[in-house]
C-alpha positions as CSV (number, residue, x, y, z in Angstrom):
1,X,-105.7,113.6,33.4
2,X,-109.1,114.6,32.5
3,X,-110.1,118.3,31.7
4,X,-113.8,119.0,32.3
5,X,-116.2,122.2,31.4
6,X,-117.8,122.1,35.1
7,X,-117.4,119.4,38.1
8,X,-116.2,116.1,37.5
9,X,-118.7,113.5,36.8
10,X,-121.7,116.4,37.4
11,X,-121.6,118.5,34.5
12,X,-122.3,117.6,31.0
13,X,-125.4,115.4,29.5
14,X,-124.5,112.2,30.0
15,X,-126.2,112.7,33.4
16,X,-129.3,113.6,31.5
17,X,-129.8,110.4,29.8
18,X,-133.4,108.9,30.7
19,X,-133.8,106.7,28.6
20,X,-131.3,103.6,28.4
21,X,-128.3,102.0,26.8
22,X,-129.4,100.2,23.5
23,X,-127.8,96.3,23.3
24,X,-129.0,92.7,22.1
25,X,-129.3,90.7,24.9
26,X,-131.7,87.6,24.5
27,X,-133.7,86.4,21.1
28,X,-135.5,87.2,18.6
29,X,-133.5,90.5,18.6
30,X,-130.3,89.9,16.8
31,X,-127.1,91.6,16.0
32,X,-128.2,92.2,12.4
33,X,-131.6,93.3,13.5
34,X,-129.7,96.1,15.4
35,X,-127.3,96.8,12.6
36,X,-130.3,96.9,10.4
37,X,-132.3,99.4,12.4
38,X,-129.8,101.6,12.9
39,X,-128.7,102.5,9.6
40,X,-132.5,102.9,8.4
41,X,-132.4,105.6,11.4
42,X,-129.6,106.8,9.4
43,X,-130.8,106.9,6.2
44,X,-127.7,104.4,5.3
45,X,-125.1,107.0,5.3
46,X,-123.3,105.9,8.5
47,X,-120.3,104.3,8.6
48,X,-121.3,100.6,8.5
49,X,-118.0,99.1,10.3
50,X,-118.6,101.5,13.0
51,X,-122.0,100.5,13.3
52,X,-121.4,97.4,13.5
53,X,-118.3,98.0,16.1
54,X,-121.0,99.6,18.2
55,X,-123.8,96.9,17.9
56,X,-121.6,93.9,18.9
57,X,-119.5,95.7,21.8
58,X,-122.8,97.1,23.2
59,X,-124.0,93.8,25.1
60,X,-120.2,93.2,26.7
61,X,-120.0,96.5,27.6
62,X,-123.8,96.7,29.4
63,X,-122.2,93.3,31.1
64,X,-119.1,95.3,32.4
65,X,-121.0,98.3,34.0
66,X,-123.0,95.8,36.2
67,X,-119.8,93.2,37.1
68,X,-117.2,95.5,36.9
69,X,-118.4,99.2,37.5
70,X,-121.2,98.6,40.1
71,X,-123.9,99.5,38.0
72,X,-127.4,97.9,38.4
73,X,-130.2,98.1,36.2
74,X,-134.1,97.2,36.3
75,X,-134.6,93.7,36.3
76,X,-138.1,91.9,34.9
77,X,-140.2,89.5,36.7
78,X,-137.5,86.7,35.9
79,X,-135.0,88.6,37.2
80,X,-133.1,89.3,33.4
81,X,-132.1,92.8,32.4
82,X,-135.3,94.2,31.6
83,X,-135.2,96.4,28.2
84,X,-137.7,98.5,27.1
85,X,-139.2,99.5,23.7
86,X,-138.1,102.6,22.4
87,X,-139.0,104.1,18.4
88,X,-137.6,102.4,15.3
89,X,-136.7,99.5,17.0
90,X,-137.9,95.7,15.4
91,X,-137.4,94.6,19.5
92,X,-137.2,96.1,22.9
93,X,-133.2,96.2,23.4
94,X,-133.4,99.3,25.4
95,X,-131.5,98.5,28.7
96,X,-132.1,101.4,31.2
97,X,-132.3,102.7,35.1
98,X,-135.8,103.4,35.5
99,X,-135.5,106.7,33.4
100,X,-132.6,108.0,35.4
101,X,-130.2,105.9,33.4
102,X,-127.3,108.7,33.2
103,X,-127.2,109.5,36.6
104,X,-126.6,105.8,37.4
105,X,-124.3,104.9,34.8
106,X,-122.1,108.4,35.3
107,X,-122.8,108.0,39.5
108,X,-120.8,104.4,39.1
109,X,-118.1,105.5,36.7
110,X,-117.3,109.0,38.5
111,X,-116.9,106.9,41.7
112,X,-114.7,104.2,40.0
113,X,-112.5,107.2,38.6
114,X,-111.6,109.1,41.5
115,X,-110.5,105.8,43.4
116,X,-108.1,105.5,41.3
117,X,-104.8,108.3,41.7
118,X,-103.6,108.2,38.0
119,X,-106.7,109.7,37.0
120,X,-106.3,113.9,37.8
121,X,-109.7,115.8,37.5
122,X,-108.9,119.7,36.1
123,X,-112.2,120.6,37.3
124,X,-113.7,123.9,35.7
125,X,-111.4,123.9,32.9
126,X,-112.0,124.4,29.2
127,X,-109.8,123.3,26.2
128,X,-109.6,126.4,23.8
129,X,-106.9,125.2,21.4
130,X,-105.2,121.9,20.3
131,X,-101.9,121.3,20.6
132,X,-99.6,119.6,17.8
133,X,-95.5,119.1,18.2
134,X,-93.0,119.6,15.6
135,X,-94.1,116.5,13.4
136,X,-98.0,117.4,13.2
137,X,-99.0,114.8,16.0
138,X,-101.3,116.1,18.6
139,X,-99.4,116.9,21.7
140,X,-101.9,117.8,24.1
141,X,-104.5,120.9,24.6
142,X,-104.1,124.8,25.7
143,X,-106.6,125.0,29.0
144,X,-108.5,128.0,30.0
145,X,-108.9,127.6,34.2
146,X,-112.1,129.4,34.5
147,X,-111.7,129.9,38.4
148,X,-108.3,132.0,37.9
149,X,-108.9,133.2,34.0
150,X,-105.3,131.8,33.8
151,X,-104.4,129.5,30.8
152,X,-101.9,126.3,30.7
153,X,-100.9,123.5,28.5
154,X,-101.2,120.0,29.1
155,X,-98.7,117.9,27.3
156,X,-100.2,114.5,26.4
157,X,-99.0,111.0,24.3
158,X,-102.3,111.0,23.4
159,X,-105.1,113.1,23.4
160,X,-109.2,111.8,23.6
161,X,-111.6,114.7,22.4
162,X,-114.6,113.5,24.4
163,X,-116.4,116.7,24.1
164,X,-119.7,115.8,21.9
165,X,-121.8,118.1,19.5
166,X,-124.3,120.2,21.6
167,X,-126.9,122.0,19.0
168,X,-127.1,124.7,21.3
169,X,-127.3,127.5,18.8
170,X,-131.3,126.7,18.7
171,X,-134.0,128.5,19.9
172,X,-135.4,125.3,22.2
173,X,-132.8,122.4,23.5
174,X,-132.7,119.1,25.3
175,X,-129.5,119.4,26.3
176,X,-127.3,121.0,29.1
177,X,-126.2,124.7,28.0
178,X,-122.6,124.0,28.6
179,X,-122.4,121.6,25.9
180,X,-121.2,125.0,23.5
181,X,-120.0,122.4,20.3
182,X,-116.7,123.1,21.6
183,X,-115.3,119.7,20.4
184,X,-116.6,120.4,17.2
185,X,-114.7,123.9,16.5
186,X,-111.7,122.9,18.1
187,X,-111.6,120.0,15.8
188,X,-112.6,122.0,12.7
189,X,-109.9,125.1,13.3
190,X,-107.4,122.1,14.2
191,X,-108.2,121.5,10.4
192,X,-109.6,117.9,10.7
193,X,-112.2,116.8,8.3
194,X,-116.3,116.4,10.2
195,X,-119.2,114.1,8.3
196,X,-122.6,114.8,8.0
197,X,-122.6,117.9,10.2
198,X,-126.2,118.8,9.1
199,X,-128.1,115.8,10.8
200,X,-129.3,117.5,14.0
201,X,-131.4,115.3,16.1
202,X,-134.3,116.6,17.0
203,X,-136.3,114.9,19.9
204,X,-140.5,115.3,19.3
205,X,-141.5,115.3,23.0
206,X,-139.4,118.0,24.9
207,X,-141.6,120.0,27.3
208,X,-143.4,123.2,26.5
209,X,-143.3,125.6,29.6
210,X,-144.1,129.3,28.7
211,X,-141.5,131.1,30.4
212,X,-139.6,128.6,31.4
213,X,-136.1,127.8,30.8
214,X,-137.2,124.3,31.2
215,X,-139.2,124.4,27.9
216,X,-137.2,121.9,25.9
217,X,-136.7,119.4,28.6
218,X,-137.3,115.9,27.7
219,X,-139.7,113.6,28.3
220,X,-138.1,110.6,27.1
221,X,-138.6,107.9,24.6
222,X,-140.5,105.3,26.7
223,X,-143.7,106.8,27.0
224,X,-143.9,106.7,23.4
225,X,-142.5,102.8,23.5
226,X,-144.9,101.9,26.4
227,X,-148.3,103.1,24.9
228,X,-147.9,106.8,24.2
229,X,-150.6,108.4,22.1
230,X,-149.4,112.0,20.5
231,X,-152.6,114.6,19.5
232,X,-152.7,117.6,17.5
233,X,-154.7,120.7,19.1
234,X,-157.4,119.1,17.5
235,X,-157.5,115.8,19.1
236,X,-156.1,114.0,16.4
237,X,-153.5,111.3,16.9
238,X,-151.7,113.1,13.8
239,X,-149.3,110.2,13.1
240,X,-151.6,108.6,10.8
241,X,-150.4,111.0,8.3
242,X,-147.2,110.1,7.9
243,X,-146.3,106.8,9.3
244,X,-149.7,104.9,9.8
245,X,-147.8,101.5,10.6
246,X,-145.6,102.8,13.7
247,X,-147.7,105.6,14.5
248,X,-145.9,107.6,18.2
249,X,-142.9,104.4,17.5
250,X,-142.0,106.0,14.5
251,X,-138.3,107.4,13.8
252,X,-137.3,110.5,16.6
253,X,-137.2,112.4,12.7
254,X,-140.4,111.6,11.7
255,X,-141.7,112.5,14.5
256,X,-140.9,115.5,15.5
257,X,-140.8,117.0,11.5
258,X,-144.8,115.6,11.6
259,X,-145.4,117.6,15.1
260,X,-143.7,120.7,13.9
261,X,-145.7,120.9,10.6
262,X,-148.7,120.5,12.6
263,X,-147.8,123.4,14.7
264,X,-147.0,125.1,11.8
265,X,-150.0,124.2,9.7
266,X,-152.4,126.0,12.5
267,X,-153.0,122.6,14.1
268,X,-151.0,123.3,17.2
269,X,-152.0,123.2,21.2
270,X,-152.2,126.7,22.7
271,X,-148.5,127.1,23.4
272,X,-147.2,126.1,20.3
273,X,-147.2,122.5,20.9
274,X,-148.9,119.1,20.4
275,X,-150.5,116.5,23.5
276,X,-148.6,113.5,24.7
277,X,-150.5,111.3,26.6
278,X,-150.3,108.4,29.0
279,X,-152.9,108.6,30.9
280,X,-154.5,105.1,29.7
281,X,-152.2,103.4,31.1
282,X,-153.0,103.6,34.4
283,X,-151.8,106.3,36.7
284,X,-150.4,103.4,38.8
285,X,-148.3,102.2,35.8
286,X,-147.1,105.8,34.8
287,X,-146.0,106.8,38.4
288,X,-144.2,103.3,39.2
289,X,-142.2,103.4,35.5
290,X,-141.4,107.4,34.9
291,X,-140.9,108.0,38.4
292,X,-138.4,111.5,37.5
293,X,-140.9,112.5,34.5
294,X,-143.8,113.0,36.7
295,X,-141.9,114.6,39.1
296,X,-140.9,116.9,36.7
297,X,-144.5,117.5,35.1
298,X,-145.4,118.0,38.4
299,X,-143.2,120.9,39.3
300,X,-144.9,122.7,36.5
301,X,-148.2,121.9,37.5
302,X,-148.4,119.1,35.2
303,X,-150.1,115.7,35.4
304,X,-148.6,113.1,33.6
305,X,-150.0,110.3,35.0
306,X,-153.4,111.5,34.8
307,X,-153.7,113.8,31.7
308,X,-152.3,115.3,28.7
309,X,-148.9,117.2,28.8
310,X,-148.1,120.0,26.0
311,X,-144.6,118.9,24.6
312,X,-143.1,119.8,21.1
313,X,-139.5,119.1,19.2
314,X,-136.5,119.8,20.8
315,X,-132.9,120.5,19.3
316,X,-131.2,117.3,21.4
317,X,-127.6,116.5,19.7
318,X,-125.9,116.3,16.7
319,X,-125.1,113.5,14.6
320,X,-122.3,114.2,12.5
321,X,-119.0,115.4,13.6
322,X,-115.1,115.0,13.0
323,X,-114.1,112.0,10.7
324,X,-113.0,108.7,12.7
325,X,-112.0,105.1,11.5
326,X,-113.5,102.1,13.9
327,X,-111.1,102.6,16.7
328,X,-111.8,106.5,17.1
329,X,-108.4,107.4,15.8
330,X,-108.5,111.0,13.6
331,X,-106.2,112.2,11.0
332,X,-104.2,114.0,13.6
333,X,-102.2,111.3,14.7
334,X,-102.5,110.9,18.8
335,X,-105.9,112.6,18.5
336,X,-109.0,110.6,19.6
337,X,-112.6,111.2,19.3
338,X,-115.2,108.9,20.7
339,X,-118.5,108.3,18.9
340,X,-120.6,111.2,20.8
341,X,-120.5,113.3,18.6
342,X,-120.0,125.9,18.1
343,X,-119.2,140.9,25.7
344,X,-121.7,142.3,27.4
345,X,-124.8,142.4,26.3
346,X,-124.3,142.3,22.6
347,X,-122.7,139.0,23.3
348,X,-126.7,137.8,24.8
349,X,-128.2,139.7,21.8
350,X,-126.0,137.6,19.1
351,X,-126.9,134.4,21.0
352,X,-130.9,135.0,20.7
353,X,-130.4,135.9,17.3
354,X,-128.4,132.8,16.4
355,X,-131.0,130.5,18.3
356,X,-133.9,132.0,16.5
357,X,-132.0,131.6,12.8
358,X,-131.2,128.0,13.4
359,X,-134.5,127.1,14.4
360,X,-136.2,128.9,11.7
361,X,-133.9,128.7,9.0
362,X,-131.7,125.7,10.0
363,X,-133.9,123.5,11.8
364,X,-136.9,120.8,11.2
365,X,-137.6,122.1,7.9
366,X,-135.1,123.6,5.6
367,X,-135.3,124.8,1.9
368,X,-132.0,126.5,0.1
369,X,-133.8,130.1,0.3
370,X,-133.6,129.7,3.9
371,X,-130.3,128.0,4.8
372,X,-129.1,130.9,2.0
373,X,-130.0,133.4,4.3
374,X,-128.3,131.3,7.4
375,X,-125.5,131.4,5.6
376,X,-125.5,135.0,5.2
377,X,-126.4,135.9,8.6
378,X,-124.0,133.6,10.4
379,X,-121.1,135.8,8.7
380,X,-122.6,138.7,9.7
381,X,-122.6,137.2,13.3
382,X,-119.5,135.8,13.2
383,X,-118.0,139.2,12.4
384,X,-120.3,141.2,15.1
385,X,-118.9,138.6,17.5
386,X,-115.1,139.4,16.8
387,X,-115.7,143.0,17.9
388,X,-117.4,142.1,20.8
389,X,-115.5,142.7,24.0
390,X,-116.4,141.7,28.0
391,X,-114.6,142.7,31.1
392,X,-111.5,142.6,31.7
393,X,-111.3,140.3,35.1
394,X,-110.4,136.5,34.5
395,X,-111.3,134.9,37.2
396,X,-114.9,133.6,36.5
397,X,-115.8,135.5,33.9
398,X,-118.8,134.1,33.0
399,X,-119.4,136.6,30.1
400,X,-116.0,135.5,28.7
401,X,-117.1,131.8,28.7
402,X,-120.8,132.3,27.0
403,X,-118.5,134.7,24.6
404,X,-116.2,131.3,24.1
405,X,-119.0,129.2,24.0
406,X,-120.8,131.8,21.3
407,X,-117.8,131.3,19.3
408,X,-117.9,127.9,19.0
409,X,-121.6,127.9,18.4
410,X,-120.9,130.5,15.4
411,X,-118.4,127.6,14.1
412,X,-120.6,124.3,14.2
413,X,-123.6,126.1,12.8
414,X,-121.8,127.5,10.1
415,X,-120.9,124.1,9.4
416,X,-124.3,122.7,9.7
417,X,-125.6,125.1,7.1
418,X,-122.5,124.2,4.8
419,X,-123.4,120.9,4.9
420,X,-127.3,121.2,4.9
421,X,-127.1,123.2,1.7
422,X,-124.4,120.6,0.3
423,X,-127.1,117.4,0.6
424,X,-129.6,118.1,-2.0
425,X,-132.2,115.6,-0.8
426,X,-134.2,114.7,2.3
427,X,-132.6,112.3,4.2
428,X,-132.5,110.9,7.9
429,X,-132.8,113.9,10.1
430,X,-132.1,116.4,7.4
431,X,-135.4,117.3,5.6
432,X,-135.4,120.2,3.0
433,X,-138.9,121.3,1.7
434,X,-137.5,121.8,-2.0
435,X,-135.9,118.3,-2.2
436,X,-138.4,116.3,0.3
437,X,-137.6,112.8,-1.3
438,X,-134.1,111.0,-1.0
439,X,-131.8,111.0,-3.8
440,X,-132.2,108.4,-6.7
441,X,-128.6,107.8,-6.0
442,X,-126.6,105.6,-3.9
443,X,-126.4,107.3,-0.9
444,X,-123.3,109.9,0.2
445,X,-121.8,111.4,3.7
446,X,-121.1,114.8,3.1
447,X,-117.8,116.2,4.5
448,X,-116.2,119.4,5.4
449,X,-112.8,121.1,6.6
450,X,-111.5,124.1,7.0
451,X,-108.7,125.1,4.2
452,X,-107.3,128.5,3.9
453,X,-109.7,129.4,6.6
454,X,-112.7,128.4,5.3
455,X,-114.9,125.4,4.9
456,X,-114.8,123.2,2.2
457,X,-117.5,121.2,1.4
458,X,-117.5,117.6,-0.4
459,X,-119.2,114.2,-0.9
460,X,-117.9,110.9,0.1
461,X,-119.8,107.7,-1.6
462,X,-120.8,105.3,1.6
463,X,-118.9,101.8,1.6
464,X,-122.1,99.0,2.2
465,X,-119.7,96.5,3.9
466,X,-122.5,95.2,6.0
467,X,-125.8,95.9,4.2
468,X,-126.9,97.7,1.8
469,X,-130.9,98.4,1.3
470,X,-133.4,96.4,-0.8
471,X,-134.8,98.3,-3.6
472,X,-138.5,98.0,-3.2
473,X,-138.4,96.3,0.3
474,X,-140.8,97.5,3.0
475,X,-137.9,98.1,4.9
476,X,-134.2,97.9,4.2
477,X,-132.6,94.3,4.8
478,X,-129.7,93.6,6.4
479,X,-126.5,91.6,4.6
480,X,-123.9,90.6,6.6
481,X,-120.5,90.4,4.7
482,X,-117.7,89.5,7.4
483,X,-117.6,89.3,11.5
């Protein structure tokens, strides 16, 4: 069976992908060149056999959506899987559905489920505890039916917690609001040990709509790959200042910490924002390859294909989360965890001040005076949060869900700020202002777990099986050491 926050195949952010599906297809790119490129992204503290597991599935699996789950993608002019450029690649390898890649992807595999009868869709349903049996396995998952307030347990051999990271405890987001980090705390209160929970993705170009719940939304990847150009409130193209090579095809990181110090340095646009344009392109160009962007600008009186838009970062998802060996087995045995990836009106006024304390204290920029204070405040809101009460009806209770999904916000950022003050460097995503260089050591994936209910926080050394970076090298070179 499958349990699922909101409506089968509709809820979620899978659905919100515009982008694309990144796998080497045809040469120059290469298997190493993705492997490579990846774990710069990373700052070479991933886990290098998953990596690597993930680069040389990608192009069979990209073959099995078309052949075997219906799914078609955009085609070039020789009638090959066209694949688009997106940042911090060496080649285009970006395979995609115009920039409604999600909808086609989840469209095909939502239809491919429900013709099948062994699959059972618990629609509206929420996991608020794991289950284990008598000798530690997991066993299965205590379910909250949000249409009847009711709960129930579903026994299972084995259990897949496909529930992803969502940084929604920040003031502006990418993603849906449903996605609460709920896989995250489960996981942690379950006791399982969670990586690198401070490296929070940030995307640069997420809209910027005073007033507007829709401030946040993304506008995706390609624009930057196809031609892009990103200017300050000054007219500058701003990149030049910290990656003149790549310029707007710089890292997602680099990006968006560059556009958020220029906001912050008094060089923003009049909302708080910086200019993306496209406009050179050619509106023709623009209109036929973003179709759903421009539709979107659009709505907001926004012209995308003709003009500058006002966009700025956006909290999208986050990176770390509960510790996996290549084939997504946990410590819990019969626990699984794919690569994704915590009432009343006090429980409203908690959530605005947790948004505004990750994005100022937790977010872009970080130092340890201000994740200190995170820290301290996340207690305090933790314990304001356990007094907290909402009415008494079950049957959907929406305060009673944002109160569960406050709670497990409360847990992952708690664990983000652990972890953010553990890594005493600037790394990847994670940038603090007192340590703004790496570490002159070899690089480390910071861990945490709960123990006598409360996190503990530790460094793991990274195993280089695959590559390791060149001391001095423009960029890091890839090594490969077994298939």
């Amino acid at each position: 069976g499958v349990v699922v926050k909101g409506l089968f195949g509709r809820a979620g952010c899978t659905r919100m992908v515009q982008g694309g599906y990144n796998a080497v297809l045809t040469p120059p790119d290469s298997l190493e060149a993705h492997l490579t490129d990846t774990l710069d992204g990373g700052g070479w503290i991933n886990d290098q056999e998953m990596v690597w597991r993930l680069v040389t599935e990608a192009p069979g699996r990209v073959l099995e959506l078309e052949s075997r789950y219906g799914c078609l993608f955009d085609r070039n002019a020789e009638g090959h899987i066209h694949q688009k450029p997106f940042a911090g690649q060496t080649h285009d390898r970006t395979v995609h559905k115009g920039d409604l890649t999600g909808i086609e992807i989840m469209n095909r595999l939502t239809e491919q489920a429900q013709a099948r009868p062994s699959i059972r869709a618990f629609e509206e349903c929420r996991a608020v505890e794991l289950l284990r049996d008598d000798a530690g396995r997991a066993a299965g998952a205590l379910i909250l039916d949000v249409r009847t307030g009711r709960f129930f347990a579903v026994n299972a051999r084995a259990t897949l917690l496909a529930m992803g990271g969502g940084p929604t405890m920040y003031r502006v987001i990418a993603c849906s609001a449903d996605k609460a980090a709920d896989g995250i705390a489960l996981a942690y209160r379950a006791g399982l040990a969670l990586r690198d929970m401070e490296m929070i993705q940030f995307h640069p170009t997420g809209l910027v709509i005073p007033g507007s719940l829709m401030t946040g939304a993304l506008l995706e990847e390609g624009l930057r790959g196809a031609g892009g150009q990103l200017r300050n409130g000054l007219g500058e193209r701003f990149m030049a200042r910290y990656d003149a090579a790549r310029m707007e095809r710089s890292t997602r990181d680099l990006v968006s910490r560059a556009s958020f110090l220029e906001v912050s340095e008094g060089r923003g646009t009049p909302n708080g924002g910086i200019w993306i344009d496209v406009s050179h392109l050619g509106a023709d160009v623009v209109e036929r390859n973003f179709r759903g962007m421009v539709r979107r600008c659009r709505d907001f009186g926004r012209d995308l294909a003709r003009g500058p838009v006002e966009v700025g970062p956006t909290a999208h998802f986050m990176m770390g989360g509960v510790v996996v060996d290549p084939d997504c087995r946990t410590a819990m045995e019969g626990l699984f965890a794919p690569l994704g990836r915590a009432g009343g009106a006090e429980v409203y006024a908690i959530q605005r001040e947790l948004r505004d304390l990750m994005w100022e204290r937790a977010g872009l920029v970080r130092d340890a005076e201000g994740l200190g204070v995170a820290a301290v405040t996340l207690q305090r809101l933790t314990e304001r949060l356990e007094v907290v009460g909402v009415p008494g009806h079950g049957s959907l209770n929406t305060a009673w869900q944002d109160w569960l999904n406050l709670d497990s916000q409360l847990t992952a950022a708690q664990l983000v700020v652990a972890s953010a003050l553990a890594r005493r460097e600037s790394r990847g995503a994670h940038w603090r202002r007192d340590f703004p260089a790496p570490a002159a050591t070899a690089p480390v994936s910071i861990r945490v777990q709960r123990r006598d209910g409360a996190p503990v926080v530790w460094e793991e050394p990274v195993a280089m099986t695959r590559a390791r970076p060149r001391t001095g090298a423009p960029r890091p070179v890839a090594v490969e050491i077994g298939d």
